[in-house]
C-alpha positions in Angstrom: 0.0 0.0 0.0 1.2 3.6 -0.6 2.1 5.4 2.9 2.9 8.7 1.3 4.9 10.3 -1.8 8.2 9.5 -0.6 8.6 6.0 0.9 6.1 3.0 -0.1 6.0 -0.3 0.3 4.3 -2.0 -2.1 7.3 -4.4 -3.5 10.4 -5.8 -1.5 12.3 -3.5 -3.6 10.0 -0.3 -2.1 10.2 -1.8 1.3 14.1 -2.2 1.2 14.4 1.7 0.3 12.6 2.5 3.3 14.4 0.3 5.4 17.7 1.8 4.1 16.6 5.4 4.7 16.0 4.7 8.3 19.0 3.0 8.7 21.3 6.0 7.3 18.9 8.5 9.4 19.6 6.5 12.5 23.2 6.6 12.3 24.1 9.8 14.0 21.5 9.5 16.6 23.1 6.3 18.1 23.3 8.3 21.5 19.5 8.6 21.4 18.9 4.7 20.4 21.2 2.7 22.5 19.8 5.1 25.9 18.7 4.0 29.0 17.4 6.9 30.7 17.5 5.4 33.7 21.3 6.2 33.3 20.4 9.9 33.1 22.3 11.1 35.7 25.2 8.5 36.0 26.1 8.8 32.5 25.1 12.7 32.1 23.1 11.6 28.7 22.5 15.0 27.9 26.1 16.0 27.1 25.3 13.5 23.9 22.9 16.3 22.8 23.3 19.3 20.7 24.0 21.7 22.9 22.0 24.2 20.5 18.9 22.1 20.9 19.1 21.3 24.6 18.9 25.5 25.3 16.0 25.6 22.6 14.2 23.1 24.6 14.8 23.5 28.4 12.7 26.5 28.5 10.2 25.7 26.0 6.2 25.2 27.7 5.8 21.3 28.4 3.2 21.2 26.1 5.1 21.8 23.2 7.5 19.0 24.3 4.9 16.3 24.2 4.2 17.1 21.0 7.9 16.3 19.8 7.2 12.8 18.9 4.4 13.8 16.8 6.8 16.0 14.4 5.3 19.6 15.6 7.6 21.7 15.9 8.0 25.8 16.6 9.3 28.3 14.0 11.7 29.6 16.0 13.8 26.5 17.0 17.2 25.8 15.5 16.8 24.7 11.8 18.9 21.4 12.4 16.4 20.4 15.5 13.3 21.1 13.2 15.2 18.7 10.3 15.9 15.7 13.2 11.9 15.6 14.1 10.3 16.2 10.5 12.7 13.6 9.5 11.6 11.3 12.1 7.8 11.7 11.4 8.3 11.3 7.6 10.5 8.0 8.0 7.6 6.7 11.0 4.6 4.4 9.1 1.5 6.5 9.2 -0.8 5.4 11.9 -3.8 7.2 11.1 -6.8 4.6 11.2 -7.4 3.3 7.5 -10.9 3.6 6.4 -11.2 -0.2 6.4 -14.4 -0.3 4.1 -12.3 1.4 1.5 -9.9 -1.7 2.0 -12.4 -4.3 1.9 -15.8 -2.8 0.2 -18.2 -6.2 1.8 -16.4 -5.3 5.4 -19.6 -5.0 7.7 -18.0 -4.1 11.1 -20.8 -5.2 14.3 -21.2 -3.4 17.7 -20.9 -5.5 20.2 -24.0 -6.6 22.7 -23.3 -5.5 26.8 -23.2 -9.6 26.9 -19.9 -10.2 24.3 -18.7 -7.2 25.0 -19.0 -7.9 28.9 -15.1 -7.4 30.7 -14.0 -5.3 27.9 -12.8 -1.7 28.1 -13.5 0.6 25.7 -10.1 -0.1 24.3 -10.5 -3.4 24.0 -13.6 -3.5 22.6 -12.7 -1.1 20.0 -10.1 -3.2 18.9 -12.0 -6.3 19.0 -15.3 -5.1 17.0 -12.6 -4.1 14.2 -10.4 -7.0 14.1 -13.2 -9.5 14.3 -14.5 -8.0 11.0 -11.5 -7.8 9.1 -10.3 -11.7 10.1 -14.1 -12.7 9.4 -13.8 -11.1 5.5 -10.3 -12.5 4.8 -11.5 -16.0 6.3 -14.7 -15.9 4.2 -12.5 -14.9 0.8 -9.9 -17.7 1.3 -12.4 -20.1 2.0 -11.0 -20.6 5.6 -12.7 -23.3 7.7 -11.0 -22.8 11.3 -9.8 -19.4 12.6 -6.5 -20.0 15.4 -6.6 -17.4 17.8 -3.0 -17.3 19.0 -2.5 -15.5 22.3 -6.0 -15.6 22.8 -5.7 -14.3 26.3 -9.4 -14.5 27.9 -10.7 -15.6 24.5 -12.6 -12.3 23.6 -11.8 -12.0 20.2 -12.5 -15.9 19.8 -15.6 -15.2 21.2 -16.8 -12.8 18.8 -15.5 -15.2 15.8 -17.9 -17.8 17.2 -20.6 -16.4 18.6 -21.1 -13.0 16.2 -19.2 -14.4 12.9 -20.2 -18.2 12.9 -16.6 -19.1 12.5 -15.2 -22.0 13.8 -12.4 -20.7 16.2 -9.7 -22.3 18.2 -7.8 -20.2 21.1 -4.4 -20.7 22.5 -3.3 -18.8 25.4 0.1 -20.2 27.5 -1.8 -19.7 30.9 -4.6 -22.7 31.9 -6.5 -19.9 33.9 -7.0 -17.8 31.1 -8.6 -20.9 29.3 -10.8 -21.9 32.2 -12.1 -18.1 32.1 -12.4 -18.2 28.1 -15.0 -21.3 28.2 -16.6 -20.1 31.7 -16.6 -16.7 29.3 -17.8 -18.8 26.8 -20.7 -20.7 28.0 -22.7 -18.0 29.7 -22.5 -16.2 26.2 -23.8 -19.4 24.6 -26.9 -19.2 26.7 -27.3 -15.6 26.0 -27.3 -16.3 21.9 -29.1 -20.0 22.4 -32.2 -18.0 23.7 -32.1 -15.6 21.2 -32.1 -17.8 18.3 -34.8 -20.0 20.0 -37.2 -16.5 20.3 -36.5 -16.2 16.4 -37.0 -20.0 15.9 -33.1 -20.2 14.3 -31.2 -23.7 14.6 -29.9 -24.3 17.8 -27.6 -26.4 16.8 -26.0 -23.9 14.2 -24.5 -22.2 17.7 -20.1 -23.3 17.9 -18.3 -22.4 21.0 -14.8 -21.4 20.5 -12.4 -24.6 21.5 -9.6 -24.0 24.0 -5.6 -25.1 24.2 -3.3 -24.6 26.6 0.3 -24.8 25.5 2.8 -22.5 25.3 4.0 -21.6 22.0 8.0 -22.1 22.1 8.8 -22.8 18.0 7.6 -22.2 14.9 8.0 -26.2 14.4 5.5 -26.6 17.4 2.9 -23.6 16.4 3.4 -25.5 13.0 2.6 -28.8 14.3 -0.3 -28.3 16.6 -2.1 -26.7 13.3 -1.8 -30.0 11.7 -3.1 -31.5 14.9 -5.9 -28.9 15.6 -7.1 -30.1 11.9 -8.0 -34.0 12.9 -11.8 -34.2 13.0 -12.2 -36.6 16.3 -11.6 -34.2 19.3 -10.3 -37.3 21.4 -7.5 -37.6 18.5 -7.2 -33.7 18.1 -6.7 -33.9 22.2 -4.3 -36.7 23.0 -2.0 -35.0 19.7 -2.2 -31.7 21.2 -1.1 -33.0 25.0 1.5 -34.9 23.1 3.0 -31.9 21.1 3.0 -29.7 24.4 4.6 -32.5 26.4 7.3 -33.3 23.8 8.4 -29.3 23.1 8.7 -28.3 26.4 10.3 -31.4 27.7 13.1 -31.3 24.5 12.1 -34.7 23.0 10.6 -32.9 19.6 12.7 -34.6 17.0 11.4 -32.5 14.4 9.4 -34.9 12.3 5.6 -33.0 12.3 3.0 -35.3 10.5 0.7 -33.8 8.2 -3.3 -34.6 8.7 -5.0 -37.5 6.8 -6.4 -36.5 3.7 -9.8 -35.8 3.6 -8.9 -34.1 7.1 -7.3 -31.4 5.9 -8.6 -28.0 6.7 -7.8 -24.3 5.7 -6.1 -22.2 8.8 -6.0 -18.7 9.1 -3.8 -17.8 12.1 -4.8 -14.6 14.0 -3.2 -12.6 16.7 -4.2 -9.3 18.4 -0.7 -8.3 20.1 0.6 -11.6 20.4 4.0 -10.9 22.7 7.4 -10.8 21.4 8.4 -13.8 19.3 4.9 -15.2 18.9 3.9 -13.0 16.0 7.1 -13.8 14.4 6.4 -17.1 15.2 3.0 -17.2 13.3 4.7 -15.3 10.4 6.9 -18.4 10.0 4.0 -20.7 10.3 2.4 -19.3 7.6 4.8 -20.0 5.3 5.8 -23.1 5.7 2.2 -25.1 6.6 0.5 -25.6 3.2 -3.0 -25.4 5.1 -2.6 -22.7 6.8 -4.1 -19.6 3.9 -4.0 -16.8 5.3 -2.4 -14.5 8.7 -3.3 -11.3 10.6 -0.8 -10.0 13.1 -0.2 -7.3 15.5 2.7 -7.7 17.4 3.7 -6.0 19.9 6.0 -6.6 23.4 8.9 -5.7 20.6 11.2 -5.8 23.7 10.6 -8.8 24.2 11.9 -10.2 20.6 14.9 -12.1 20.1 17.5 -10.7 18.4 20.5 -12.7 15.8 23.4 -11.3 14.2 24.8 -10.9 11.0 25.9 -14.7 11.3 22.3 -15.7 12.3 20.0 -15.5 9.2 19.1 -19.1 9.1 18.5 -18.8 12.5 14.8 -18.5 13.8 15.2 -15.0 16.2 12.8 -12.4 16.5 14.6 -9.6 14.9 15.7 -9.2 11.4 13.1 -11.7 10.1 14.3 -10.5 7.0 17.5 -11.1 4.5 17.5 -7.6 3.6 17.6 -6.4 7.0 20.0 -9.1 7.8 22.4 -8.1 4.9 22.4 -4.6 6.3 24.1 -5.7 9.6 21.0 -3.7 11.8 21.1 -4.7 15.3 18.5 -3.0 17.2 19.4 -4.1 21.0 16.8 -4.3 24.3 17.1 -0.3 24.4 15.8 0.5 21.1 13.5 -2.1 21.1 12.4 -0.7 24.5 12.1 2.3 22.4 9.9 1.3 19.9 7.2 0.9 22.4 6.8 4.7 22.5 3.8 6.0 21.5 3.3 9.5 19.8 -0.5 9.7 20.3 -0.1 8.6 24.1 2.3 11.3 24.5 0.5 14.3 22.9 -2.8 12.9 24.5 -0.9 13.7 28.1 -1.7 17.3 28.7 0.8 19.5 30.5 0.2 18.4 34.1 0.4 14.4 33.2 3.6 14.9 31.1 5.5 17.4 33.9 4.3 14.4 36.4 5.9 11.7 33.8 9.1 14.0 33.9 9.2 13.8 37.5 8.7 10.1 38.1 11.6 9.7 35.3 13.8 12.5 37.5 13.4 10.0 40.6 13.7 7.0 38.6 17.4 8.1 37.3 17.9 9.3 40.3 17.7 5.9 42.4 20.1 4.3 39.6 22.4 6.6 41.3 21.3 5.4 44.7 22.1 2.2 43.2 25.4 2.7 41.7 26.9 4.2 44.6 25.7 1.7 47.4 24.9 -0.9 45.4 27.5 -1.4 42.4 26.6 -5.0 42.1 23.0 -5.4 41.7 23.4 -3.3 37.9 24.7 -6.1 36.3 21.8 -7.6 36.8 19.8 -4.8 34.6 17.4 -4.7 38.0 13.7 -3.4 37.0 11.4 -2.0 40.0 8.4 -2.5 38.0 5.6 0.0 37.4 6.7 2.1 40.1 5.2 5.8 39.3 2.0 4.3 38.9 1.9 3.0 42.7 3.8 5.8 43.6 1.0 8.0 41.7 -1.8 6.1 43.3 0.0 6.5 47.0 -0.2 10.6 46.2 -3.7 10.5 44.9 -4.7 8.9 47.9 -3.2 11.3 50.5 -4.6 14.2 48.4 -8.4 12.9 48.5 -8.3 11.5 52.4 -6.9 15.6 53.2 -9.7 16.9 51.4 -12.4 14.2 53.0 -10.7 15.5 56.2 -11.2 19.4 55.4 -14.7 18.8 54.5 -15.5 17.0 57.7 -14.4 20.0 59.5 -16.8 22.3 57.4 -13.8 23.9 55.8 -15.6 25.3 52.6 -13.3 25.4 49.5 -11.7 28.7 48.6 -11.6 28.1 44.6 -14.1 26.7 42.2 -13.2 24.6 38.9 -13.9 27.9 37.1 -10.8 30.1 38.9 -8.0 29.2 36.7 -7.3 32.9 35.8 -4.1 35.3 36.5 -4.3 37.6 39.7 -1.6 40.2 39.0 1.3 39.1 38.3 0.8 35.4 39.5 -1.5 32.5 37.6 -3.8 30.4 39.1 -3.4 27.1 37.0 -5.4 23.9 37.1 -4.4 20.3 37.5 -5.8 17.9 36.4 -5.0 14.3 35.2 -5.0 14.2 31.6 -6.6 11.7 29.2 -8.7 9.6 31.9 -12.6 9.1 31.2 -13.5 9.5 34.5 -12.4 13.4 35.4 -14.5 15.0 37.9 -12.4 18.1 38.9 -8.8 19.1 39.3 -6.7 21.4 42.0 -5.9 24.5 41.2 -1.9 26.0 42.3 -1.1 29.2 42.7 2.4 30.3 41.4 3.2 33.1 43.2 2.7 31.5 46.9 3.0 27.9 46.2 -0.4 26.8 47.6 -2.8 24.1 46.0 -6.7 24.1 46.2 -9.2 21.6 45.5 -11.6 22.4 42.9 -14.1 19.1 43.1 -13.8 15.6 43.4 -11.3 14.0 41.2 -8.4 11.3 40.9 -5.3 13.1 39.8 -2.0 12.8 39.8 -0.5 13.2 43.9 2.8 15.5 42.5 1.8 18.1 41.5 4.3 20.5 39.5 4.2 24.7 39.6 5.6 26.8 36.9 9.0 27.1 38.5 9.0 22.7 38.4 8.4 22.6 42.2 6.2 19.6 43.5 3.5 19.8 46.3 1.3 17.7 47.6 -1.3 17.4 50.5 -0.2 15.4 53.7 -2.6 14.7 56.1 -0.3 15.3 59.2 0.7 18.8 57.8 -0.8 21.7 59.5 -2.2 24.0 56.7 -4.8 26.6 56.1 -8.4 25.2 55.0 -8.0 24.1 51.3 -4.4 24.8 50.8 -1.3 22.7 51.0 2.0 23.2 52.4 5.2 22.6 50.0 6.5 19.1 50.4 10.6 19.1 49.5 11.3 16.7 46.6 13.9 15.3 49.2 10.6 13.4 50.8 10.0 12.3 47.5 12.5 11.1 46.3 13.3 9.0 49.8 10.0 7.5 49.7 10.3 6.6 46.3 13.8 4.9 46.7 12.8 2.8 49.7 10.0 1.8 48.0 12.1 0.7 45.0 14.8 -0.8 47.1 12.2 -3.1 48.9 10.8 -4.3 45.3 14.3 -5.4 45.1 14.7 -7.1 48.1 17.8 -4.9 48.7 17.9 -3.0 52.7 18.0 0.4 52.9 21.4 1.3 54.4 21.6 4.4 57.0 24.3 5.3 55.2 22.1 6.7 52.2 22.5 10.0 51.8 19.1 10.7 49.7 19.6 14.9 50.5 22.5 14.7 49.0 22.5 12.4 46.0 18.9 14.7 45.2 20.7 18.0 45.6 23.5 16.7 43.2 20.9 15.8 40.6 18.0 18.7 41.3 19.4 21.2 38.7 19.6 18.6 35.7 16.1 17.1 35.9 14.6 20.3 33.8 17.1 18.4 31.0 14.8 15.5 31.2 11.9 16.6 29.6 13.6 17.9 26.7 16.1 14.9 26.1 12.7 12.3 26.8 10.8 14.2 23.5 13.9 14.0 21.6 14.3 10.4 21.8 10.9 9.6 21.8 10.6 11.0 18.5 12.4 7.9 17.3 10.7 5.4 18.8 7.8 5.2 16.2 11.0 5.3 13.7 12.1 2.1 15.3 9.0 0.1 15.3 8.4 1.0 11.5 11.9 -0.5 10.2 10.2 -3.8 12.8 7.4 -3.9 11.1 8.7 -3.0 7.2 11.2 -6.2 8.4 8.4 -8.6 8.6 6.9 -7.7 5.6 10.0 -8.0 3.8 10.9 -11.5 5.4 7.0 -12.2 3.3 7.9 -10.6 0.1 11.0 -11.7 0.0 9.2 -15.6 -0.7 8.7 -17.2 -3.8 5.5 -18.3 -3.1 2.6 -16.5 -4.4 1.1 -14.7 -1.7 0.4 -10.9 -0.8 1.5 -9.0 2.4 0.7 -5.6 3.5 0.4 -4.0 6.7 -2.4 -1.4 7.4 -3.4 0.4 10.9 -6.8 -1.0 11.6 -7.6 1.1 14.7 -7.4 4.6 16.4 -4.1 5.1 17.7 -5.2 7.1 20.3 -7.1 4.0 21.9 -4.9 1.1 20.6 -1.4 2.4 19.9 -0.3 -0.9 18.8 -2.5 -0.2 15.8 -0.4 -1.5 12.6 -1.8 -5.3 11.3 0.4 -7.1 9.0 -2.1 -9.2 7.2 -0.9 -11.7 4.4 -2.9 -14.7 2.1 -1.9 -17.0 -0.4 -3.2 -16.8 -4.0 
């Protein structure tokens, strides 16, 4: 399909140029890619950075920063900073939502009943009613008898195959609970759609419930051979040959030799996967090349950090990343880091708003901040690439907490509130401006912080963000044992912070907090450099959706690189402002 007048990727030639381009883009920016911003501080990553650029940006409204990854940029920046972001945007795949009836003209996309749709967020669901549609046109065109969900999770898109789509649908997840909550899932929805059909005197019997396998999917030799095994007719066969195919790949005894069904038992495949983790989309890639039965694929990977990766010696080799003899013959190594990268979003980061994205800045300050904890009192526990897990978001939640149990406390003492939502104006020479947590459905109200004295008041209920930043980049929050004036908070030091923060991430890694931690200090050391963090975070980001295009043009490739006849293109199938992870590579044989 055409992405635009420069690059395309319609042939393996056209994909190859793209590829190329990035490649020679990326070179000079190696500082950027190979990052781990936790090293912020200990490796003073900004030095790395034009110097021109980093004074553009350290000053510039927050706003404008989140939009960095998007390719906006202001007039009056340096010309060689606006060239590094355009260049990134134009190089990225588009991920504006394809009009998918323009794709596929007899594409008849359902809405989903409360019952189906029951557990799903709207993200989810959004997702769902598209891909359901698209796998149910593509299986009806390639005369597809059997639809394998892979990485079917709690079975919702399996669901929809059978129940709304009258596809026959088989779902494999890794994780037995998941299964036992796909057919629980499964049979109340059957109940649901049996007594509809009886009130409109339709055939019962008509009604398939999606089957369920648990196995985890280690080879493309194993996702290869249960498909031939998922095609014999008598369950009790198609049962004892999947236990057996599980059994023998995870203990080692596979010896390679996969048996192909019985004719007269063979069945078309399509193999389907909504952000099937790491290697398994790679993994269904493969599949569909090399099993005769299975017709047709549609992928969206994601996890990318989770791919393997080979080397230039590697390309018969069966790793994650390069797929591709192209990419292979062009010596790209990506490492974790980039492929960490390539996670980024540029629709989640301009959907922040300014007070979310100063709050992500902050919770990245603190994060570097403890690697320094770590390298200075505990050197040895880095080589171990330690993670403490989604820390700002329990370290938000903590904040949010303390903020609504002050206010619950200030309105039980008939404290009345001194601003409304409305009072975000300038007094004088100070603002009033209002906080609020941006992008979540459920906003009720914000705080409002005054800039000249420091002070933050409630404006109505509402779950925000606990840090809250000023203009100058100081953080306050409400504490419960802090004496303060009805509806306003004292400033908190960072210092607090940044202590509670580090205990808490020493703890998730099991490490003891020595007395000998001298959190003032190591904060007062880094203090003046965290306004460099917002402005070298944009920057980088801007190349994450860079990265995840030259992952994506590399599995196309690896498809038109084949002999066989078959057709492979990769479209964006859903808002990426819901579902970044929007880009399907879909594929059929002739």
């Amino acid at each position: 399909m055409s992405v635009g007048a420069k690059y395309m990727c319609d042939t393996a030639a056209q994909t190859l140029d793209w590829i190329h381009a990035i490649i020679d883009f990326l070179k000079p920016f190696t500082f950027f890619v190979d990052a781990h911003v936790v090293n912020f501080y200990k490796d003073r990553l900004w030095e790395a950075v034009d110097k021109e650029w980093i004074d553009c940006l350290r000053n510039e409204p927050v706003e404008y920063l989140l939009q960095i990854p998007s390719g906006v940029v202001q007039d009056n920046w340096p010309a060689s900073l606006k060239k590094f972001i355009l260049t990134s945007r134009s190089l990225a795949f588009p991920r504006e939502q394809a009009d998918l009836h323009k794709v596929s003209p007899d594409l008849h996309i359902r809405s989903l009943n409360n019952v189906i749709a029951q557990g799903m967020n709207r993200k989810k669901k959004h997702e769902i009613e598209g891909l359901a549609a698209i796998i149910s046109s593509i299986a009806r065109s390639a005369g597809v008898g059997t639809v394998v969900d892979v990485g079917a999770g709690q079975g919702y898109l399996a669901q929809v195959l059978s129940f709304e789509y009258q596809l026959s649908v088989i779902a494999i997840d890794a994780c037995s609970h998941h299964g036992r909550i796909t057919e629980a899932r499964a049979e109340r929805i059957k109940k649901h759609y049996a007594a509809k059909m009886r009130k409109s005197r339709s055939d019962v019997t008509n009604l398939t419930m999606p089957k369920t396998v648990t196995c985890r999917i280690l080879s493309t030799d194993m996702l290869k051979e249960l498909s031939y095994s998922l095609q014999r007719k008598d369950d009790g066969e198609q049962s004892n040959l999947i236990d057996q195919v599980a059994a023998e790949h995870t203990h080692g005894t596979f010896e390679g030799k996969v048996p192909p069904p019985p004719e007269g038992s063979k069945c078309p495949l399509l193999l389907a996967g909504l952000h099937a983790c790491g290697d398994l989309s790679v993994s269904m890639l493969r599949t569909f090349l090399e099993c005769d039965e299975v017709k047709a694929v549609v992928s969206i990977g994601c996890c990318y950090n989770l791919l393997s990766e080979g080397g230039i010696e590697n390309v018969a080799s069966q790793c994650g990343f390069p797929m591709s003899k192209g990419v292979n013959d062009a010596g790209l190594l990506l490492g974790k880091s980039s492929r960490d990268l390539a996670c980024q979003s540029a629709e989640r980061w301009n959907s922040l708003g300014k007070d979310a994205g100063l709050h992500n800045f902050e919770l990245h300050a603190f994060r570097a901040a403890f690697q320094m904890v770590l390298f200075r009192y505990y050197p040895e526990i880095l080589t171990t690439s330690p993670t403490i897990g989604r820390q700002g978001k329990a370290f938000r939640r903590q904040q949010n907490q303390r903020i609504l149990e002050s206010h619950m406390q200030h309105e039980n003492t008939g404290c009345p509130n001194s601003l409304s939502g409305e009072s975000s104006m300038k007094k004088g020479n100070c603002s009033t401006m209002k906080f609020s947590e941006a992008g979540l459905d459920n906003n009720k109200g914000a705080y409002n912080i005054n800039t000249c004295d420091g002070t933050l008041k409630y404006c109505d209920d509402a779950d925000l963000v606990g840090a809250a930043w000023v203009n100058d980049g100081s953080s306050h929050v409400l504490s419960s044992n802090q004496s303060a004036k009805c509806g306003e908070v004292k400033p908190i030091d960072k210092v607090s912070l940044f202590e509670k923060f580090s205990r808490s991430g020493l703890l998730r890694l099991g490490l003891s907090c020595s007395n000998e931690i001298d959190f003032a200090g190591l904060w007062k050391k880094t203090e003046p450099f965290s306004e460099l963090i917002g402005p070298y975070w944009s920057l980088r980001a801007a190349l994450g959706p860079v990265i995840e295009t030259i992952i994506l043009l590399d599995r196309l490739l690896f498809l038109q690189e084949q002999d066989k006849s078959l057709e492979a293109f990769i479209l964006p199938i859903f808002d990426p402002a819901l579902s970044p992870r929007n880009v399907a590579l879909i594929a059929n044989k002739y």
